[in-house]
Each structure stands twice: as structure tokens, then as C-alpha cells.
C-alpha positions in Angstrom: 0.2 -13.6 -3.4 -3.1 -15.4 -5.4 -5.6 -16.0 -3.0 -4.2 -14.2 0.2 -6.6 -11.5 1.5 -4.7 -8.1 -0.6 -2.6 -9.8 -2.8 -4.2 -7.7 -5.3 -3.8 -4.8 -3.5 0.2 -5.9 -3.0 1.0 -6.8 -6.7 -0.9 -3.5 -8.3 1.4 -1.8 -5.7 4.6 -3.2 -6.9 4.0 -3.2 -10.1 3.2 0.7 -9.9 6.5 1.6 -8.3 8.2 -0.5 -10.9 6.7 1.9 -13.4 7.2 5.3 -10.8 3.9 5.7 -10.6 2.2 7.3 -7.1 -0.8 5.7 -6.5 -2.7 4.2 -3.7 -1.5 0.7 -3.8 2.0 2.2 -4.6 1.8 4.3 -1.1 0.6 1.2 0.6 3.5 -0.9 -0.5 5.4 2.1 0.1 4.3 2.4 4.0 4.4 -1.8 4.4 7.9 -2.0 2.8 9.8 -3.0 5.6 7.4 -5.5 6.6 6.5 -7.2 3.1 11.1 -7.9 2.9 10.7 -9.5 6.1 8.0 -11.9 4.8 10.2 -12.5 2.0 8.7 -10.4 -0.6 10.9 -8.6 -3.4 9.6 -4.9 -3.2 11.0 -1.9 -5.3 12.5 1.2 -3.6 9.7 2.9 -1.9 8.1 6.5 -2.0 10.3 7.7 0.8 8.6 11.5 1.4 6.0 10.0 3.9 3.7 7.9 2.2 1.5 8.0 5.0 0.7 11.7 4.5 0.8 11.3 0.5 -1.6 8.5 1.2 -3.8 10.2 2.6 -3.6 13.9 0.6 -4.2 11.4 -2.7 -7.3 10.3 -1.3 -8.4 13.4 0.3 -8.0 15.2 -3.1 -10.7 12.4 -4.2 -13.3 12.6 -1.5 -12.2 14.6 1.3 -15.4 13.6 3.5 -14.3 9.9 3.2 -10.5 10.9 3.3 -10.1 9.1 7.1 -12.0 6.3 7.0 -11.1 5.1 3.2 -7.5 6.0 4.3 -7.5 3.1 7.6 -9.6 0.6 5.6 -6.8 0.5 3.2 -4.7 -0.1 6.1 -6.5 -2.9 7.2 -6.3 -4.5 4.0 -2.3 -3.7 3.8 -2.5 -5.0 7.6 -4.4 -8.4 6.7 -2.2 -9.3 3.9 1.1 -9.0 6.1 -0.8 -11.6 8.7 -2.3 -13.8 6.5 1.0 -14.2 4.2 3.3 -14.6 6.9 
């Protein structure tokens, strides 16, 4: 995952369901789970109770002004890893 665009973003995820934490990389891996397998990618059990909503109430709870647009920007970066790794 070095140097693909959100590798970062990918392995901070894993890792954080590995320890059970719920936090924004965790919900991202979460919500791309199905996806990341298919690219070959070993990915704990996800955060099954809609990580899209959780997503988005964890960041809301930070800066609800922002909440939408922080929210689909983390997206994209979920979204350009998938491409760029496949």
C-alpha cells in the first residue's frame, strides 16, 4: 500500500479495527470492505451498523458545518485508493 494514493488512510484503518477501535479510517475500511478483498487485500471484520451513517455522525460531532463535505472527500480518497491499487 506505500506510495498508492490512501494507503495511509487504508493501513491506519486496518490497523484500528484490529485493535476495535471506531475511527474514521476504521469506518472507511469498514464501508470499502468488500471492495479492498476483491483487490486482494486482507481486511478485519468490519463495523457492520452502517458505517456510512457512523461515518458521518463521528465527523459531524467534530465540525458539523464541515460534516458533508469532509465526509465525501474522505470518500474520494477511499475511492482513489481502490482505483489506483487495482
Amino acid at each position: 500500500m506505500d506510495g498508492v494514493p490512501g494507503g495511509d488512510l487504508v493501513a491506519r484503518g486496518i490497523a484500528d479495527l484490529e485493535e476495535g477501535l471506531e475511527t474514521v479510517p476504521a469506518l472507511l475500511v469498514s464501508i470499502g470492505r468488500p471492495r479492498l478483498l476483491r483487490l486482494g487485500i486482507s481486511v478485519p471484520p468490519q463495523i457492520t451498523d452502517h458505517p456510512e451513517h457512523r461515518l458521518y455522525r463521528l465527523l459531524a460531532e467534530r465540525d458539523p458545518a464541515a460534516a458533508h463535505s469532509r465526509y465525501n472527500a474522505w470518500l474520494r480518497r477511499l475511492i482513489s485508493f481502490e482505483r489506483t491499487a487495482r
